[in-house]
C-alpha positions in Angstrom: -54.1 109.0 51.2 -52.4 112.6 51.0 -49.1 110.9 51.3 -47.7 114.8 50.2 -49.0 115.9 53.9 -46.6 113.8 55.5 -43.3 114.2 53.7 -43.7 117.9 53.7 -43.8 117.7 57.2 -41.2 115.5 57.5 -38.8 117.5 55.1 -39.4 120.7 57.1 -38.7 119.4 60.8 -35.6 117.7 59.4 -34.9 121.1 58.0 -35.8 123.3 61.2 -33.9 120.5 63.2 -30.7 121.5 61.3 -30.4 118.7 58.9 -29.2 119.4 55.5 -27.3 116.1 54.2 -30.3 113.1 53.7 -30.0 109.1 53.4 -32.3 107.0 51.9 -32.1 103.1 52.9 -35.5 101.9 50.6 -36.2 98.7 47.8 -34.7 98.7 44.9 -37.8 99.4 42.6 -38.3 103.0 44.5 -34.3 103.9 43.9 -33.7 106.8 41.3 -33.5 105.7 37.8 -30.1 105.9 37.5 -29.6 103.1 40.6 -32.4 100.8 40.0 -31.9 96.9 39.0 -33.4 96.3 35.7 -35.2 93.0 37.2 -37.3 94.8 39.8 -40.1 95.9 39.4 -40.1 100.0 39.2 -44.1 100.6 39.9 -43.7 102.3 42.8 -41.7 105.5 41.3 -44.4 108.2 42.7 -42.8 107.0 45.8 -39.4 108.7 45.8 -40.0 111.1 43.9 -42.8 112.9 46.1 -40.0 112.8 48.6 -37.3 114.3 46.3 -40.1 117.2 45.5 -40.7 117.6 49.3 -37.0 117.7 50.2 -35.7 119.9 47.1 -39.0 121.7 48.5 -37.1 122.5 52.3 -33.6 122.6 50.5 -32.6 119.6 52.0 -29.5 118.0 50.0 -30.0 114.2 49.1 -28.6 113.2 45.9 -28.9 109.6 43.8 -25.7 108.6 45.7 -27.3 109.3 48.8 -29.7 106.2 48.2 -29.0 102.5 49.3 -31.4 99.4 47.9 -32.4 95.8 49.0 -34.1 93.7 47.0 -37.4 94.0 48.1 -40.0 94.4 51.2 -39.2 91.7 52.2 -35.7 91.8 52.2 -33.6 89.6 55.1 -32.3 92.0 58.0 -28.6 91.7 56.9 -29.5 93.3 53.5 -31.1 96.2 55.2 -28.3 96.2 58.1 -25.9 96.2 55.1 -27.4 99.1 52.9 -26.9 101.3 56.0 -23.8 100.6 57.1 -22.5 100.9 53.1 -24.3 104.2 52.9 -23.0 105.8 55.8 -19.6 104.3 55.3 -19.1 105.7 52.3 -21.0 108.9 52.8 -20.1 110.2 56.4 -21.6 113.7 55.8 -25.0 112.3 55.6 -26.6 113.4 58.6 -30.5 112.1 58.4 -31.7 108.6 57.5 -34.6 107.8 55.7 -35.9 104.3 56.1 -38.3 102.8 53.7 -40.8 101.3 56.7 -40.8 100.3 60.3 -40.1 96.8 59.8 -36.8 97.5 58.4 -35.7 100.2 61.5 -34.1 97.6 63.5 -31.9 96.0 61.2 -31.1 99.7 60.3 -30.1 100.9 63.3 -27.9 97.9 63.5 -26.0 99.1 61.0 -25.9 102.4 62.2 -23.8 101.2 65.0 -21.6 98.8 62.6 -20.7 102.4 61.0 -19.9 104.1 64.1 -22.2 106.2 64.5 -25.5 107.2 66.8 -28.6 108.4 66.9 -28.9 111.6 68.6 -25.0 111.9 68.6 -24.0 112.6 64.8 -27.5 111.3 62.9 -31.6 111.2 63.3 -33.1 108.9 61.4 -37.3 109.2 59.9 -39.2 106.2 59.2 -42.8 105.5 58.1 -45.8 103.0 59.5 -46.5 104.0 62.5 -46.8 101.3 65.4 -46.1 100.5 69.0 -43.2 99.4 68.0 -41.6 102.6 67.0 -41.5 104.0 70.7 -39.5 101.3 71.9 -36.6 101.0 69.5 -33.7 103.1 70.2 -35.1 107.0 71.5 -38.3 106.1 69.8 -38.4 106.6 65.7 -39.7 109.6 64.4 -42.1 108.2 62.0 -44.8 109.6 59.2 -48.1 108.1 60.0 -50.0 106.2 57.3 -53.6 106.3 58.8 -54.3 102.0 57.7 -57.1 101.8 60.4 -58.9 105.3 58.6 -58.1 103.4 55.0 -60.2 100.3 56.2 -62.6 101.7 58.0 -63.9 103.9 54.8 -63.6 100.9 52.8 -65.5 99.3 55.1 -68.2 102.3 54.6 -67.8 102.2 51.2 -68.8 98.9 50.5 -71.7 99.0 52.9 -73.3 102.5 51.4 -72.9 100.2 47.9 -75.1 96.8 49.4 -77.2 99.3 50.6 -77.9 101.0 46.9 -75.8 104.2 47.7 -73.0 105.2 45.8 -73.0 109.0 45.8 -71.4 109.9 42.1 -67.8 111.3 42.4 -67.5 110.5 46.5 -63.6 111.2 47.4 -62.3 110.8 50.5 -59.0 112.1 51.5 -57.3 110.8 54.7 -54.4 113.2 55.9 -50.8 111.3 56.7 -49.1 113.0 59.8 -45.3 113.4 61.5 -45.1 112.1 64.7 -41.9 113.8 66.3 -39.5 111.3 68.7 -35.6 110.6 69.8 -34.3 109.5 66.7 -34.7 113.4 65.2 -33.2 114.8 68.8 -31.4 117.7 67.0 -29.2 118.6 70.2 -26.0 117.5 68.4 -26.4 119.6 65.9 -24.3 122.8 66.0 -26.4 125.4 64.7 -30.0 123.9 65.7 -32.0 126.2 66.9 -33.4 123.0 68.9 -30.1 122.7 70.4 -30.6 123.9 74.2 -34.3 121.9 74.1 -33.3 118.9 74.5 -32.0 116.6 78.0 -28.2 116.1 76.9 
């Protein structure tokens, strides 16, 4: 999966929306060196850091104190709920979120409000794992689309082509991630967007 597709994207309409101060509310194992528990398990590094390149890349400012970490994926709500509000409490200037999937967004927006603030008043917020879900809560989550169905369905192929004796030497797939724009990156708060008169106040 070109993962590298999808943050790029992400980095630039967060950029183009008038963002420059970024979040980060993920696990512990993806946090930057300097934050990460020695306990967990730190496999994931590519993770964050293809971010970091991609927002360095559209000058977007998010720092190692601009991260927040639960303990894992499967973390219980009030640990993601309080990573946000502990972020933005202590780092009021932030002004986009990044969420480490779907399944955390609604504890996360919780603690958005605990910090007194609001999406599509003084913060957007990007997530990733796209699914029906992610119209419904708040103004609908901007998210970056990881194409599981596309993953399976070559798999699928792949192991099909091999019962039937094909295996085509040095066969590579690549399957696209892409940015799928809603309410939660509504720039129209922002004073200098050049978004700012597009959007329904």
């Amino acid at each position: 999966v070109d993962y590298t597709s999808g943050y790029q994207a992400m980095a630039k309409h967060l950029a183009e929306i008038g963002c420059r101060e970024v979040g980060f509310v993920t696990v512990r194992g993806h946090l930057p060196l300097p934050y990460r528990d020695e306990k967990v398990n730190a496999g994931h590094g590519q993770f964050p850091a293809m971010i970091q390149r991609a927002l360095d890349d559209a000058r977007l400012n998010c720092p190692d104190h601009y991260f927040r970490g639960v303990s894992d994926e499967r973390a219980d709500s009030n640990d993601w709920c309080e990573c946000t509000y502990d972020l933005l409490s202590k780092e009021p200037q932030i002004q986009s979120l990044i969420v480490h999937n779907l399944d955390a967004v609604p504890a996360t927006l919780h603690g958005i409000r605990l910090a007194g603030r609001e999406l599509g008043r003084d913060l957007s917020l990007v997530s990733f794992d796209d699914m029906p879900l992610a119209r419904w809560l708040g103004p609908g989550i901007t998210v970056v689309h990881e194409p599981a169905h596309e993953v399976a369905a070559a798999m699928v192929d792949l192991v099909l082509n091999e019962m039937a004796g094909e295996r085509p030497a040095g066969h590579k797939r690549v399957l696209s991630t892409r940015l799928h724009i809603r309410g939660s990156t509504d720039s129209s708060w922002l004073p200098h967007s050049p978004h700012r008169d597009s959007f329904a106040k």
